[in-house]
N, C-alpha and C positions, 0 to 999 in steps of 0.2 A: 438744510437745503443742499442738495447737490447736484452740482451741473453734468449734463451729460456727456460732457469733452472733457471733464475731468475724470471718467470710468470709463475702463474697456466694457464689450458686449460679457465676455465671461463673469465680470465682477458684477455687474446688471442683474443679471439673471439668480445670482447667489443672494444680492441684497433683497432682490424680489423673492426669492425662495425663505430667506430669515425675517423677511416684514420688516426691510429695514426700509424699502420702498414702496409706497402705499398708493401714491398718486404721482401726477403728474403735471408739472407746470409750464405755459410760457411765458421766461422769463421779459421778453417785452412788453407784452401785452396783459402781465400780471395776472393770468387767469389760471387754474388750475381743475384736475379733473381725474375721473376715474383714467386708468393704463388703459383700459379698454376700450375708451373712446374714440370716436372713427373721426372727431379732429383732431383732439391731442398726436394722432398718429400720422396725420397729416403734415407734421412742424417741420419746422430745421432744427434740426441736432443742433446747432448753437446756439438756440431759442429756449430748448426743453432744458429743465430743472425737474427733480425729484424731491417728493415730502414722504414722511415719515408718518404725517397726521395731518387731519382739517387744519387743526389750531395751527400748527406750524406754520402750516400755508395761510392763515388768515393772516395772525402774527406777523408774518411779512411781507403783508399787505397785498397780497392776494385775494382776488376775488373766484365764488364757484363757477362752474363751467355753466354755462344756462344747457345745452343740451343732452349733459350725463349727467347732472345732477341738480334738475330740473325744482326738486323742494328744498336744495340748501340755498338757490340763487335766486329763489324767491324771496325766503328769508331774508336776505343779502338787500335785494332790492328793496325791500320794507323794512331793512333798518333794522330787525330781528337782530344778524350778525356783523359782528365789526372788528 
């Protein structure tokens, strides 16, 4: 996981070019989601965190985004994933 006040815009964009960054989380409200989600994109920069993978962000206890990733947080809600 890495928070987003811990990386400038330049090293972002690089991690996101090597797939070192895959999704996107908020770190209060524990939820995570595709980059390209129209609320992830909505947060505060000192909310957002970055994964690398699902498991990652499950792992630490993160839940799926209900509206970018609509059949992982069904899952999720039927106990599927944990």
């Amino acid at each position: 996981m890495i928070r987003h006040l811990a990386i400038d815009d330049e090293q972002l964009r690089k991690y996101i070019r090597q797939n070192r960054i895959c999704l996107g989380g908020n770190r209060k409200l524990k939820i995570f989601g595709l980059l390209r989600c129209s609320s992830g994109k909505r947060m505060k920069k000192e909310n957002r965190v970055f994964f690398q993978s699902m498991e990652e962000a499950i792992r630490e206890g993160y839940r799926p985004c209900g509206h970018c990733m609509k059949m992982e947080y069904q899952k999720w809600k039927n106990g599927f994933i944990q």
